[in-house]
C-alpha positions in Angstrom: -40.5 -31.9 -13.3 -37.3 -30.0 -14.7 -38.0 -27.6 -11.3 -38.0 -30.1 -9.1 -34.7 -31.9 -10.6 -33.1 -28.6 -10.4 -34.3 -27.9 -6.4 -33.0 -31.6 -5.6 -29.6 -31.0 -7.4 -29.4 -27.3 -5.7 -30.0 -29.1 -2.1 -27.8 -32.3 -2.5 -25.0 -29.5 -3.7 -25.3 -25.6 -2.7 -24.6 -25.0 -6.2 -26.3 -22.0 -7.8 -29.9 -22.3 -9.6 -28.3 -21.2 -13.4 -25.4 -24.0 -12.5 -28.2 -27.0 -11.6 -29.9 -25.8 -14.9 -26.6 -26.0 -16.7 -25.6 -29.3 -15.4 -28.8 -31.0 -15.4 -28.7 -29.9 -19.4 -25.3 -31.4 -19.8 -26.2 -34.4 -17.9 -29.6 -35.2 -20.1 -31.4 -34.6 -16.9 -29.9 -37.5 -14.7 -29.2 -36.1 -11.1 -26.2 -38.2 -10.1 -24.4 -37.0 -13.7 -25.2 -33.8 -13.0 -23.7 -33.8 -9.5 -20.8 -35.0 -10.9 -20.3 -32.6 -13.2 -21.1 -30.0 -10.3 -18.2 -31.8 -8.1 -16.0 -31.8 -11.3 -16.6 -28.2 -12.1 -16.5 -27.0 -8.4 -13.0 -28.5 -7.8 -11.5 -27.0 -11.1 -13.1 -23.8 -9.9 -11.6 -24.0 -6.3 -8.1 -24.8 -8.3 -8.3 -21.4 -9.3 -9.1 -19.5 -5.9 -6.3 -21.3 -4.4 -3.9 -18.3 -5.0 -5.9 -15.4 -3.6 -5.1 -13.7 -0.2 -6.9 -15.6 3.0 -6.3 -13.1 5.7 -9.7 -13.3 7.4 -10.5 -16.7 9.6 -10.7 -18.3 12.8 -8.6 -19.7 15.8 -10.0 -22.8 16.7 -9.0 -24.5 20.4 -10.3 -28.1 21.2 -9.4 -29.8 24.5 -10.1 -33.6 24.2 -12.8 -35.1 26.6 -10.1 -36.6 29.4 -8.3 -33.0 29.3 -5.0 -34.4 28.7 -4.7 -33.4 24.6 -5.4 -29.9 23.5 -5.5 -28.4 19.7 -5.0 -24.9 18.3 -5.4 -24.3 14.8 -5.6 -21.0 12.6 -7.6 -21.3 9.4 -7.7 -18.4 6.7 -10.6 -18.0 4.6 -11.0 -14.5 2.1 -13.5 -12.7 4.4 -15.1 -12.3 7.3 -18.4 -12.9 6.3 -17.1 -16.6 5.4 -15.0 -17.0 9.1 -18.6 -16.3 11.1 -20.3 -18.9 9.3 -21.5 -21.9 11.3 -20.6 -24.0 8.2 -16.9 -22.4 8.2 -16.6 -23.0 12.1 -17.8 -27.0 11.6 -15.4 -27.2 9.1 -12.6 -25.9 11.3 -13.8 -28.0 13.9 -13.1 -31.1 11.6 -9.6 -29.8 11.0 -8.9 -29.8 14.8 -10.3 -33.0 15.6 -8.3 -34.4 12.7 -5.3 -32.9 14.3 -5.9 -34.4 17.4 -6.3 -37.9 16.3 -4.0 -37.9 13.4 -0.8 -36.1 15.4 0.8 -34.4 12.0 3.8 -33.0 12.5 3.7 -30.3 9.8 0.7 -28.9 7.3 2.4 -29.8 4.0 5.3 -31.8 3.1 7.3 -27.6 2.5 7.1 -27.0 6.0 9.0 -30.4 7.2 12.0 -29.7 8.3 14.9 -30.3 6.0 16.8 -32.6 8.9 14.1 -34.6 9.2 13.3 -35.9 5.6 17.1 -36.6 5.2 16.9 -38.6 8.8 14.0 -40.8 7.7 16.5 -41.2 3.9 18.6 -42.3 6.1 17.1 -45.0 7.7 14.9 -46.2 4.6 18.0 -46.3 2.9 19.8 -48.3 5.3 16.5 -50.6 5.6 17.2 -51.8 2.2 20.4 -51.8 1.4 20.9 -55.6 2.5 18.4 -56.4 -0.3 20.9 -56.6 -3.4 18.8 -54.5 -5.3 20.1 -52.2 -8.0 20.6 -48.2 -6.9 17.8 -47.2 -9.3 15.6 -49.7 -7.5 16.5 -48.8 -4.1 16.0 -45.3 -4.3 12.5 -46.3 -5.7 11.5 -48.0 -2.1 13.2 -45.0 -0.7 10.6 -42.8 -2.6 7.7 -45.1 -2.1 9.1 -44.9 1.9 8.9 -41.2 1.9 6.0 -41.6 0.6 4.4 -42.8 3.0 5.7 -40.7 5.9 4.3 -38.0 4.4 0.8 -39.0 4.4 1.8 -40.3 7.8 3.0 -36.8 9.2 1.6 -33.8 6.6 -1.5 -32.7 7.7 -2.8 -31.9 4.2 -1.5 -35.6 2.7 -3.4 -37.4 6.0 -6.5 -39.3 5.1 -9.5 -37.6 6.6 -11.1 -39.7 9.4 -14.6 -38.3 8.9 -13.8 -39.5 5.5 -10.5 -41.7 5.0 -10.7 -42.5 1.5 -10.4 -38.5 0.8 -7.3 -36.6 1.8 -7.3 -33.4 4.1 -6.2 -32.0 0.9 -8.9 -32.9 -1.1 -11.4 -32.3 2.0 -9.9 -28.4 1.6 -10.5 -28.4 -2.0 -14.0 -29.3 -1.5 -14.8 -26.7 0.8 -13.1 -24.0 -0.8 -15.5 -24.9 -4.1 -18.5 -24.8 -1.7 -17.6 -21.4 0.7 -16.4 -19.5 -2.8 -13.2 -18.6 -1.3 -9.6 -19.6 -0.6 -8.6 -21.4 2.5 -5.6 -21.5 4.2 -4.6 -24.3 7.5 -1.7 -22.0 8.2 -0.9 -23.0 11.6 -1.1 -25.5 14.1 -0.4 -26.9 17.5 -0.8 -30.4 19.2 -0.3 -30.3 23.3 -0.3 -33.3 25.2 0.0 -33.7 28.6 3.3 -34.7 29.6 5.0 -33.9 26.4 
């Protein structure tokens, strides 16, 4: 019995045969604990490859079906082993089509242009200064504002459309637990036809 629950946790999570024993322990046996605690463990885990060199990867290039939008996109991974995977290759598949239909301006919020955050200031802060508000309070909606723009236009900060109530973000984090190693979305471009 305890075989079996360990082959169902290994299958429903790629985690290792000592780590399904380990977690199945901590979880007293139930499955869906256990997984959790896999998830839980596999993100802190990823947390810490995050700072190790990705210099290996793929250049991904999807045209949309119509031919008028077009996606290139380099992803680093630690080695090359990882960037031939069919798994890795899916995943940066995902990151193109995401691209595509998400049109991000920039991968994180560090790489926005400096000229552009203070333009979209600008006009939140015009926006609401009719309200009467206090300055503390205004520069709050500002914030919230900003916010928003950035999940609107960072790649990383973008729900996932495969799966909207994760982040790109949190998508990476995920896959970096699963594929061992750190990855990288360190470039992109979005062409459209006519732009």
């Amino acid at each position: 019995m305890e075989l079996e629950k360990v082959r169902e946790l290994r299958a429903r999570t790629n985690a290792g045969i000592v780590d399904c024993k380990n977690a199945l322990k901590e979880a007293d046996g139930d499955i869906d604990k256990a997984v959790d605690i896999l998830r839980t463990k596999g993100l802190a885990l990823a947390a810490k490859k995050v700072g190790r060199i990705a210099k290996e990867g793929i250049v991904d290039a999807y045209i949309h079906p119509g031919d008028r939008l077009g996606v290139l996109v380099e992803v680093n991974c630690e080695t090359d082993f990882v960037a031939r995977t069919q798994e890795f290759k899916r995943f940066v598949r995902d990151i193109s089509l995401q691209i595509a239909a998400s049109e991000p301006i920039a991968v994180s919020r560090e790489e926005l242009p400096s000229d552009i955050i203070e333009r979209e200031k600008e006009i939140y802060t015009s926006m609401v200064k009719d309200l009467k508000k206090p300055p503390e309070i205004i520069e709050k909606i500002v914030d919230g504002k900003l916010e928003k723009f950035y999940s609107d236009v960072c790649l990383l900060e973008q729900p996932f459309v495969k799966i909207p109530e994760k982040t790109v973000g949190e998508y990476i984090k995920e896959q970096i637990a699963k594929f061992g190693e750190n990855i990288i979305i360190r470039r992109f471009t979005r062409f459209r036809l006519g732009e």
